[in-house]
C-alpha positions as CSV (number, residue, x, y, z in Angstrom):
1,X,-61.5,-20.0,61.2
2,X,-64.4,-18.1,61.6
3,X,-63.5,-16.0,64.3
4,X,-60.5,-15.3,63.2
5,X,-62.2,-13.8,59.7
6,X,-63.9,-11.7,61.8
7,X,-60.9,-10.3,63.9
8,X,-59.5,-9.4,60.1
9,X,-62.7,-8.2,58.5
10,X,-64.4,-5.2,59.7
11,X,-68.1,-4.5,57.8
12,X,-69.7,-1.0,58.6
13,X,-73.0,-1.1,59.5
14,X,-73.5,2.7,59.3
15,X,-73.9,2.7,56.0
16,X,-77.2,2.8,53.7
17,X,-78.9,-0.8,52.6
18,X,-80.7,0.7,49.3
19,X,-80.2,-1.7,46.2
20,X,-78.2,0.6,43.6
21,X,-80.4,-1.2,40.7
22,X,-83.4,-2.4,41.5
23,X,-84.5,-6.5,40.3
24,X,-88.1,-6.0,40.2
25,X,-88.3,-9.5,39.9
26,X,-86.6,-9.9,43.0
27,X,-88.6,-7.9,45.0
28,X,-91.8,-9.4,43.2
29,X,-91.1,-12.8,44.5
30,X,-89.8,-11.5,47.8
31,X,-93.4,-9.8,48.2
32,X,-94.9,-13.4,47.8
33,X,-92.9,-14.8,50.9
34,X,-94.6,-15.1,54.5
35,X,-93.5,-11.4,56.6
36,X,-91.2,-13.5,59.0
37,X,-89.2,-15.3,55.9
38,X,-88.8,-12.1,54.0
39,X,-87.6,-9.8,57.2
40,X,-84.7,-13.0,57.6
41,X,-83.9,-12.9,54.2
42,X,-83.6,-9.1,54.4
43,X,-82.2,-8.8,56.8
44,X,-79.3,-11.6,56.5
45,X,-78.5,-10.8,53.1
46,X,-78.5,-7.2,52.4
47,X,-78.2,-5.8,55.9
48,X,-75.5,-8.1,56.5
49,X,-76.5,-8.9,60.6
50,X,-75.7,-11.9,61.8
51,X,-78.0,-14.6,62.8
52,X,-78.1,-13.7,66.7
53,X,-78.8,-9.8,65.9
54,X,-81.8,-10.9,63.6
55,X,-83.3,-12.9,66.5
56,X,-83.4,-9.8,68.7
57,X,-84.7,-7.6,65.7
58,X,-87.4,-10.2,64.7
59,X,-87.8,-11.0,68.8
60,X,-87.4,-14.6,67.6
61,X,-84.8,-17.3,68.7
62,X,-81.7,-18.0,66.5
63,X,-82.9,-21.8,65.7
64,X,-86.2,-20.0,64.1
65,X,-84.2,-17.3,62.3
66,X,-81.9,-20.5,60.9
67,X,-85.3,-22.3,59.7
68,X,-86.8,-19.4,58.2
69,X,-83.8,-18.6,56.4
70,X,-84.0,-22.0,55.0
71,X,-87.3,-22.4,54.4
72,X,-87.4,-18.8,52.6
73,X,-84.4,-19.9,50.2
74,X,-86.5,-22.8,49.2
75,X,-89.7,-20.9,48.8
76,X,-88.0,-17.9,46.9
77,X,-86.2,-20.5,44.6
78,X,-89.6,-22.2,44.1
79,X,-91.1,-18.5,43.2
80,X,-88.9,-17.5,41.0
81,X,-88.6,-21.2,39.2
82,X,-92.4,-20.9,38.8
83,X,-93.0,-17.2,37.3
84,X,-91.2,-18.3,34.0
85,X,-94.3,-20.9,33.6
C-alpha cells in the first residue's frame, strides 16, 4: 500500500522549508531537545525526507533515526506538557 502511495504521490523537494508563521513555542521546546533528536524531528517532519535519507544526513543508521524520532516525540510532548506549570 505504501509503495503504491508513493508511485501516485510526488512531493518536491526543491522547494523552501521556512515555517510561514512562526510557533515560538515550538521552537522554544525544540531548542530544549538533545542536537541528534531535534535534526530527526527536523528533518522528518518539515523537510519531509524519509527515514533512510536522514540516516545518511545525520551519518547515523535508520534503527537510530527510528529511536530518536521516538524518543524526541516523547521528550517534546513532555516539554511542552511541562512549560504550562
Amino acid at each position: 500500500m505504501l509503495q503504491e502511495r508513493r508511485s501516485l504521490v510526488r512531493l518536491s523537494h526543491g522547494g523552501s522549508y521556512e515555517m510561514t508563521e512562526v510557533d515560538h513555542e515550538l521552537v522554544w521546546a525544540l531548542q530544549r531537545l538533545p542536537p541528534h533528536q531535534r535534526a530527526t524531528l527536523i528533518l522528518f517532519y518539515y523537510a519531509d525526507r524519509p527515514i533512510n535519507e536522514i540516516a545518511d544526513i545525520l551519518q547515523s543508521s535508520s534503527i537510530a533515526v527510528r529511536v530518536n524520532l521516538s524518543r524526541g516525540r516523547k521528550r517534546l510532548r513532555l516539554i511542552l506538557e511541562n512549560r504550562g506549570d
